[in-house]
C-alpha positions as CSV (number, residue, x, y, z in Angstrom):
1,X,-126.1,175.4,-282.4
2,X,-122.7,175.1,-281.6
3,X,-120.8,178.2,-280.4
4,X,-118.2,179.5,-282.5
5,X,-114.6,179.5,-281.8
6,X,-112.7,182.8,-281.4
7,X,-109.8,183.1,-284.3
8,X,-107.4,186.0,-282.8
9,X,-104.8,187.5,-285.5
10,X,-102.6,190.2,-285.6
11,X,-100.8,192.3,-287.7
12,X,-100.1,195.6,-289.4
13,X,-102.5,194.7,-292.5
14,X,-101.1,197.9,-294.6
15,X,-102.2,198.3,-297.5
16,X,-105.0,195.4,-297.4
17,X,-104.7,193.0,-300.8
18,X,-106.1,189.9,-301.5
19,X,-103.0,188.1,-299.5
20,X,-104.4,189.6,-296.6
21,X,-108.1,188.6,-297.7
22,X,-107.1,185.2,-298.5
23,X,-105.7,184.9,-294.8
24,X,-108.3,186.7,-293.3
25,X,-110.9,184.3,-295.1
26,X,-109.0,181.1,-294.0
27,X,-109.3,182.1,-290.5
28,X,-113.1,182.6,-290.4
29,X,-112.9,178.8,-291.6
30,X,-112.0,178.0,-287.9
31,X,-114.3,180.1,-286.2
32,X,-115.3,184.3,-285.1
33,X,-112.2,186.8,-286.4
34,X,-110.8,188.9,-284.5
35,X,-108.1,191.6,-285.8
36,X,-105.6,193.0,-283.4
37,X,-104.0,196.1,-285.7
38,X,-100.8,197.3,-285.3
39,X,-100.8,200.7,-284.6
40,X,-99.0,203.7,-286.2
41,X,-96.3,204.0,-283.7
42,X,-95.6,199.8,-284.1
43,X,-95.3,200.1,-287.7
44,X,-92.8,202.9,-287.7
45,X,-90.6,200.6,-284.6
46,X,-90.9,197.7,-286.4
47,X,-90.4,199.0,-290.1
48,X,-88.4,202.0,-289.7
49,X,-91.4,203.9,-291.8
50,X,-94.8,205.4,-291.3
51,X,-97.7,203.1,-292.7
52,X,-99.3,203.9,-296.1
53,X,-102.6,203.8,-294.9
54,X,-103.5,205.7,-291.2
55,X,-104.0,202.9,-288.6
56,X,-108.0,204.5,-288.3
57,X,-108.3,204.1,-292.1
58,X,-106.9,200.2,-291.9
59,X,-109.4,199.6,-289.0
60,X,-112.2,201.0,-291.0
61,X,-111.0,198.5,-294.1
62,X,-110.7,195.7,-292.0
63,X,-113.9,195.9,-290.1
64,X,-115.8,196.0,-293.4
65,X,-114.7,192.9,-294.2
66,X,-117.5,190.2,-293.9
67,X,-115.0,187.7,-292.6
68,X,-114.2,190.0,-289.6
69,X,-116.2,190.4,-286.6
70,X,-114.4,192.4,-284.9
71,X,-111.1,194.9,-285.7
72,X,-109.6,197.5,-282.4
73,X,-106.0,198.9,-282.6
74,X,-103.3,197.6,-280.5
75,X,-102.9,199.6,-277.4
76,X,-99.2,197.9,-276.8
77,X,-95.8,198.4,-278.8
78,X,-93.3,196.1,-280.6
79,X,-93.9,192.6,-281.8
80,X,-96.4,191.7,-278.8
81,X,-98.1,195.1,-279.0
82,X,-101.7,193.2,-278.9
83,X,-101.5,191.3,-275.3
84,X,-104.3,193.8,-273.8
85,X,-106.8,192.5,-276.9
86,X,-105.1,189.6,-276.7
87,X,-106.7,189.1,-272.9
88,X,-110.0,191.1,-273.6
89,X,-110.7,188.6,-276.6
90,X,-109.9,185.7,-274.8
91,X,-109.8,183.7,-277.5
92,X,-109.8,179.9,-278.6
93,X,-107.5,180.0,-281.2
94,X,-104.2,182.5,-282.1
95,X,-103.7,182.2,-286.1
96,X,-100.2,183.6,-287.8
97,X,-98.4,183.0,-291.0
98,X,-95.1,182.5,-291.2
99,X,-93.9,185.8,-291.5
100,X,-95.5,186.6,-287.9
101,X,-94.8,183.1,-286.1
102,X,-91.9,183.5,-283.2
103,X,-91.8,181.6,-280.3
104,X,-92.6,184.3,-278.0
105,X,-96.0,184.3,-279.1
106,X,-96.0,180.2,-279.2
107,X,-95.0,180.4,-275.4
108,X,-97.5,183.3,-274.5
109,X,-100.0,181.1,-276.2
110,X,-98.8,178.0,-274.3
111,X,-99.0,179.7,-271.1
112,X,-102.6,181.1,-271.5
113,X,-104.0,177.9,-273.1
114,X,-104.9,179.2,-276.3
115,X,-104.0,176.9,-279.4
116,X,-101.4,178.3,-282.0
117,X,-101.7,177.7,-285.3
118,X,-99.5,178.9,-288.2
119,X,-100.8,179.4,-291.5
120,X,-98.8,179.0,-294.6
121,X,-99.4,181.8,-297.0
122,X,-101.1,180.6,-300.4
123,X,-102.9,182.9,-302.7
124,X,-106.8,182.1,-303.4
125,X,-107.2,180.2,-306.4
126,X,-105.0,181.8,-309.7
127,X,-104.8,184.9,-307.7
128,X,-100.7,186.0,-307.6
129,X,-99.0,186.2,-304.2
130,X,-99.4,189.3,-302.8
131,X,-97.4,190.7,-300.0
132,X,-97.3,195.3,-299.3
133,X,-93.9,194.8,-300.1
134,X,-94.1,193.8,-303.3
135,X,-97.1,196.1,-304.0
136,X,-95.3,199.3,-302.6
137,X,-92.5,198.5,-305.1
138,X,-91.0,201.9,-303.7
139,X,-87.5,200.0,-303.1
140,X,-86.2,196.9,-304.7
141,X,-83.0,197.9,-303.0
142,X,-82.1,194.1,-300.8
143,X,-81.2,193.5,-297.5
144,X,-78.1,191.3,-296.7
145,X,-78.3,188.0,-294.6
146,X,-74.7,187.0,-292.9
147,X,-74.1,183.2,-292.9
148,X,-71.0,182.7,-290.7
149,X,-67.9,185.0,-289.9
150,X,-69.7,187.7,-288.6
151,X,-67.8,190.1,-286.4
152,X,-64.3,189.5,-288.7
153,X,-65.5,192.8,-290.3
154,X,-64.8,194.4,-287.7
155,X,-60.6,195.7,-287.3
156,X,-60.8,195.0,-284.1
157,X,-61.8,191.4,-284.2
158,X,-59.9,190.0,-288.0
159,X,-56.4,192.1,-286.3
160,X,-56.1,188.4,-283.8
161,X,-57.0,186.4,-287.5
162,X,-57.4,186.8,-290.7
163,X,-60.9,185.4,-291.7
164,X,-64.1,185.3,-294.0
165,X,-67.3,186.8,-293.3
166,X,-70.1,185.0,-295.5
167,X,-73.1,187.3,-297.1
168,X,-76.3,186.6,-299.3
169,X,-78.1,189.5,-300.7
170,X,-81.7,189.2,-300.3
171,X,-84.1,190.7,-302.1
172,X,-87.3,192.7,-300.2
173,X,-89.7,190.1,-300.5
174,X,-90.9,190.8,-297.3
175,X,-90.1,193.6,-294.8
176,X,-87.7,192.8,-292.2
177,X,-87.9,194.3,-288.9
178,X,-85.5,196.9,-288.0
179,X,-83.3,196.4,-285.5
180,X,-83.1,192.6,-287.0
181,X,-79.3,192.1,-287.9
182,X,-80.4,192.2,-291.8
183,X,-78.4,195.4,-292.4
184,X,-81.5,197.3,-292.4
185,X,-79.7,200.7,-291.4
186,X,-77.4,200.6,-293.8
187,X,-80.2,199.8,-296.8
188,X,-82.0,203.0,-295.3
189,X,-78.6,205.2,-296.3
190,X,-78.9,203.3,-299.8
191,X,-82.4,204.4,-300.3
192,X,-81.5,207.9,-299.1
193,X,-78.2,207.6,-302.0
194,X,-80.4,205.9,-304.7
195,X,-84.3,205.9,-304.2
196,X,-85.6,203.1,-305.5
197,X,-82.7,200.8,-307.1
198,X,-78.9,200.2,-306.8
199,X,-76.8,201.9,-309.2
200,X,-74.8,200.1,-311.9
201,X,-71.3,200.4,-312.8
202,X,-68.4,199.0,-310.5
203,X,-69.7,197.0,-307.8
204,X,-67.1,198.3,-305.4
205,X,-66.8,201.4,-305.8
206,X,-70.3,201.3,-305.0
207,X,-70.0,199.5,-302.0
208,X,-67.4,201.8,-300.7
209,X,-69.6,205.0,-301.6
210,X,-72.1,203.5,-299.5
211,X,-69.9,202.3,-296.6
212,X,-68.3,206.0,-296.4
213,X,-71.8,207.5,-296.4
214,X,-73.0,205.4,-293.5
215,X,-70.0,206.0,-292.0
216,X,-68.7,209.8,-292.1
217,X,-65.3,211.0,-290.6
218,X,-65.9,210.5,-286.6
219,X,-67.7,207.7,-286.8
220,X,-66.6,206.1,-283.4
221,X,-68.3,202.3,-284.0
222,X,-68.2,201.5,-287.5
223,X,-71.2,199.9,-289.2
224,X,-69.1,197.0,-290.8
225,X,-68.2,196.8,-294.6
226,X,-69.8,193.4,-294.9
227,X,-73.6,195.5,-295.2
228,X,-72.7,197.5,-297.4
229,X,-70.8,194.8,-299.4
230,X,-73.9,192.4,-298.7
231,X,-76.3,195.0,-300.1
232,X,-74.5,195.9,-303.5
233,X,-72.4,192.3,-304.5
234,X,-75.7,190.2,-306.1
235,X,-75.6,186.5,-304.9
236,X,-73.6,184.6,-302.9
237,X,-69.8,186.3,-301.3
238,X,-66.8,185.7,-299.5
239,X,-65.2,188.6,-297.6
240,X,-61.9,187.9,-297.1
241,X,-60.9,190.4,-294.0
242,X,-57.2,190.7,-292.5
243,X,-57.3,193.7,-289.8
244,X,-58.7,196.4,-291.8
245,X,-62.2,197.9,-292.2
246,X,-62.3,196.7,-295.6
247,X,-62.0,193.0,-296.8
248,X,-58.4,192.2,-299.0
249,X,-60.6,189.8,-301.2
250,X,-63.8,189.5,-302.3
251,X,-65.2,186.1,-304.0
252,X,-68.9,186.0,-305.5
253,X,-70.6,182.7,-306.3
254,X,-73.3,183.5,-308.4
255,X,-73.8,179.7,-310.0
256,X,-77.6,179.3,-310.0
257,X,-77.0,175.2,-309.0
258,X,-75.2,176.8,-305.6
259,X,-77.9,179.6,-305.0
260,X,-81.1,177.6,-305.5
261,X,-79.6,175.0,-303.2
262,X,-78.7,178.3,-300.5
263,X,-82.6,179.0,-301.0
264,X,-84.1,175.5,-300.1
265,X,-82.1,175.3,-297.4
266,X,-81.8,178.4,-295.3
267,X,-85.2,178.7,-293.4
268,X,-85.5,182.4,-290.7
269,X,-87.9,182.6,-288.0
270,X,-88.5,185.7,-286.4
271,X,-87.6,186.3,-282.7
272,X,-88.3,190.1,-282.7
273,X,-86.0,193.5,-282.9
274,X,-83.2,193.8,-280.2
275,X,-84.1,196.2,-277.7
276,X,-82.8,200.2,-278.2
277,X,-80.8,200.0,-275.3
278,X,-79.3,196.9,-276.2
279,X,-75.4,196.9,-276.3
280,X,-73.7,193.5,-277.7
281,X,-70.0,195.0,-276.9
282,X,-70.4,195.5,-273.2
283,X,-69.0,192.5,-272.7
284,X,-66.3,191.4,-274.7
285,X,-63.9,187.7,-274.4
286,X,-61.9,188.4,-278.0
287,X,-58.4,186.3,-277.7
288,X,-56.7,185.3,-281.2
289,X,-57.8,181.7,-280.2
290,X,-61.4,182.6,-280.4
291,X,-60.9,184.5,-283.1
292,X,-59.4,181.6,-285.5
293,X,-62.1,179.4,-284.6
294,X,-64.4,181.9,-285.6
295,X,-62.2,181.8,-289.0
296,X,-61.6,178.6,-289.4
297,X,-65.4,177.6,-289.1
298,X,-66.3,180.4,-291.5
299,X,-63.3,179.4,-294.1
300,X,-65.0,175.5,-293.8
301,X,-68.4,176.9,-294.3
302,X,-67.8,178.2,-297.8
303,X,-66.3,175.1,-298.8
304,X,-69.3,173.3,-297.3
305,X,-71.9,175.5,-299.6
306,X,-69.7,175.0,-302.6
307,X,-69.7,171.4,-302.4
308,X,-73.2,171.8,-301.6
309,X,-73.1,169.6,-298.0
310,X,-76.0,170.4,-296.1
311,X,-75.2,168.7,-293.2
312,X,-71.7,170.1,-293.2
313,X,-72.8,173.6,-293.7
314,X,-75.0,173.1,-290.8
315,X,-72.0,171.7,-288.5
316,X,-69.9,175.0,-289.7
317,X,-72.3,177.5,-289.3
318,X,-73.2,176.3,-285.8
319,X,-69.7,176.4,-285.3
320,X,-69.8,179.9,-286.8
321,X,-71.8,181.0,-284.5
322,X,-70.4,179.8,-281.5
323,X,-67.1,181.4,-281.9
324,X,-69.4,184.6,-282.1
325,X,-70.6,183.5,-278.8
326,X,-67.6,183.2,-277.5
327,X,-66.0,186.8,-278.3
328,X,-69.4,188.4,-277.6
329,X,-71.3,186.8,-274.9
330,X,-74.2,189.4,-275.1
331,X,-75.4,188.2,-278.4
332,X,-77.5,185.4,-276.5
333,X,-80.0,185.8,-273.9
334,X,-82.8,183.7,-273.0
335,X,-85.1,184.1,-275.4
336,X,-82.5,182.9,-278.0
337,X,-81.6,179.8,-276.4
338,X,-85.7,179.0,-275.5
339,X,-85.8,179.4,-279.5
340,X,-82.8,177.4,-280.3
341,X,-84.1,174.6,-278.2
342,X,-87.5,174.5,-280.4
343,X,-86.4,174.2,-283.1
344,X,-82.5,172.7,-282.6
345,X,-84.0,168.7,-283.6
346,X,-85.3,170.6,-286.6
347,X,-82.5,172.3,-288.3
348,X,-78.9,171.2,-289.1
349,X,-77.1,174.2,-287.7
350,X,-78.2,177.6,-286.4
351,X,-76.7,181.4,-286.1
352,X,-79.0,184.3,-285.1
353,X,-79.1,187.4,-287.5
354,X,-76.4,189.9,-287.2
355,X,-75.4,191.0,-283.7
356,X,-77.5,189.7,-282.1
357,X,-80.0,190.0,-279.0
358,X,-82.9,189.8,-280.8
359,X,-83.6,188.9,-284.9
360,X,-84.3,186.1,-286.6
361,X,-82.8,182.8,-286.0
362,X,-81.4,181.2,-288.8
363,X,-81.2,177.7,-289.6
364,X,-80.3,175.4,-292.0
365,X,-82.4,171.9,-292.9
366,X,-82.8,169.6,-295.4
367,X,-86.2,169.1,-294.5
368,X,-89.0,172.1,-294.8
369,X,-89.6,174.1,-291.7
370,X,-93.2,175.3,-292.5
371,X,-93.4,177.7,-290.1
372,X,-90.4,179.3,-290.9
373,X,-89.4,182.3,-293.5
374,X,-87.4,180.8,-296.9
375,X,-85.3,184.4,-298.7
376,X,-84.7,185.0,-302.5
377,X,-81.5,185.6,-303.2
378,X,-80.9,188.9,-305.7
379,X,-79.6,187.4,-308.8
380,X,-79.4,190.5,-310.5
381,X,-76.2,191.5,-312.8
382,X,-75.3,195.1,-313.4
């Protein structure tokens, strides 16, 4: 009889559903499972919370599964806590969905000779698709994604040139890491204002409340407006910033045409949480040159989206992202431009998350990525 091959996965697996199952069961298609949890401490460093479930009580879950043979908790921390399993296992195969491919585990995979696979996430059968996000339903409050113009938020920066920063709110189909340049800080100050769900009424005045909150009187750096803005505005916005804190215009494109097009176009793949130490201002090149070209390319990127040009968009926010380069040359490290090489014959154009030095990278294609993350943009109207 043929040996088995060893299937090594990893993961936080809280509270197990039948997505987890379903993956779980796929795997032992290819050969012997082997779960590598996340502990505890991970979940809380990568998610900014405390698991549902204990990591003993997950292990317990897991290991009863018939399609497991084996479950241990991860002795390591952050998004390669489970190299020590990784290396007792030894195993033939390294299985992830697209929610936990990055190219750092690709490479470590690579290096050790073990084949990576990633898995696209299907339910079973009629099942629905499950995610623990979507079964906590504790918080439908959204993340933001920024698409170009980053950084003109900031007074400092949009003093050299007026510009736009461009935001999508997201909604919380999935948990992004902290840490991840999706404006998860500022959504924890939301769900410590509302609980559960934005408030209705005047969009600004909302966005302000929340702005001020995350940023009381002190405040030495300021958490930029565009979060907060992100967050509350629904859809698709232009901030229109001209050296203050807050933007002098603000332009939403909710036209479903423009948004579903956004959707099947934007694709994320996770590179992991910048490190606590990390400090993207420590060096700084900002010059009103480098700031217009930041500007322009953000200004051209709207029109791009509007007229729905995919390969223009891509130019623009590649552009976009450039500029941010330029002013802050801290934003990309090694990592980032090992990932941008992967996957730049893939993707149009190409910005990493927020302020970099860690995230997710985000592209834009006209052709699917399917190992990559697609968002849902929050349509909702209050």
């Amino acid at each position: 009889m043929a040996k088995l091959k060893k299937v090594f996965v990893s993961g936080c697996f809280d509270m197990l559903h039948s997505g987890h199952v379903c993956f779980l069961s796929e795997a032992a298609k290819l050969g012997e499972v082997h779960v590598a949890l996340g502990s505890d401490r991970t979940v809380r460093e990568l998610k900014g919370r405390l698991p549902v479930n204990s990591q003993e009580e997950r292990r317990y879950m897991l290991q009863a599964l018939k399609c497991v043979k084996s479950c241990r908790v991860n002795l390591g921390s952050g998004i390669l806590d489970f190299l020590a399993e990784l290396r007792d296992v030894d195993p033939d195969i390294f299985l992830v969905n697209e929610e936990g491919n990055t190219p750092a585990k690709e490479k470590l995979c690579r290096d050790l000779g073990i084949e990576y696979r990633v898995l696209k996430r299907i339910p079973h059968g009629n099942l629905p698709a499950r995610s623990t996000t979507s079964l906590r339903r504790e918080c439908r409050i959204p993340y933001r994604l920024d698409l170009a113009g980053g950084w003109l938020d900031q007074a400092f920066v949009s003093r050299h040139a007026a510009g736009p920063v461009l935001t999508v709110s997201v909604e919380p189909t999935l948990e992004f890491n902290e840490r991840s340049g999706m404006a998860s800080s500022t959504r924890r100050r939301a769900v410590e204002l509302w609980q559960t769900d934005l408030p209705g009424g005047d969009r600004e005045k909302t966005a302000r409340l929340l702005f001020s909150y995350e940023n009381p009187p002190g405040t030495k750096q300021f958490s930029g407006s565009q979060d907060s803005i992100g967050i509350v505005y629904p859809g698709l916005n232009r901030l229109d910033y001209q050296g203050e804190y807050w933007p002098a215009a603000i332009t939403s494109e909710l036209k479903e045409d423009v948004l579903c097009w956004l959707e099947k176009h934007i694709y994320l793949v996770t590179l992991g949480p910048r490190k606590a130490n990390f400090n993207v201002r420590k060096v700084t090149r900002i010059t009103p040159g480098r700031v217009r070209a930041l500007a322009v390319a953000a200004d051209a990127g709207w029109k791009a989206i509007l007229s729905k040009d995919a390969r223009e968009f891509g130019r623009q926010m590649r552009a976009s992202f450039e500029a941010q380069v330029s002013l802050f040359p801290n934003m990309i490290d090694r990592q980032v431009r090992s990932a941008i090489r992967k996957y730049s014959g893939k993707s149009l154009g190409w910005k990493l998350s927020g302020a970099g030095g860690g995230g997710y990278l985000v592209m834009i294609s006209e052709q699917a990525i399917p190992e990559a993350i697609q968002i849902k943009i929050r349509r909702e109207l209050f």
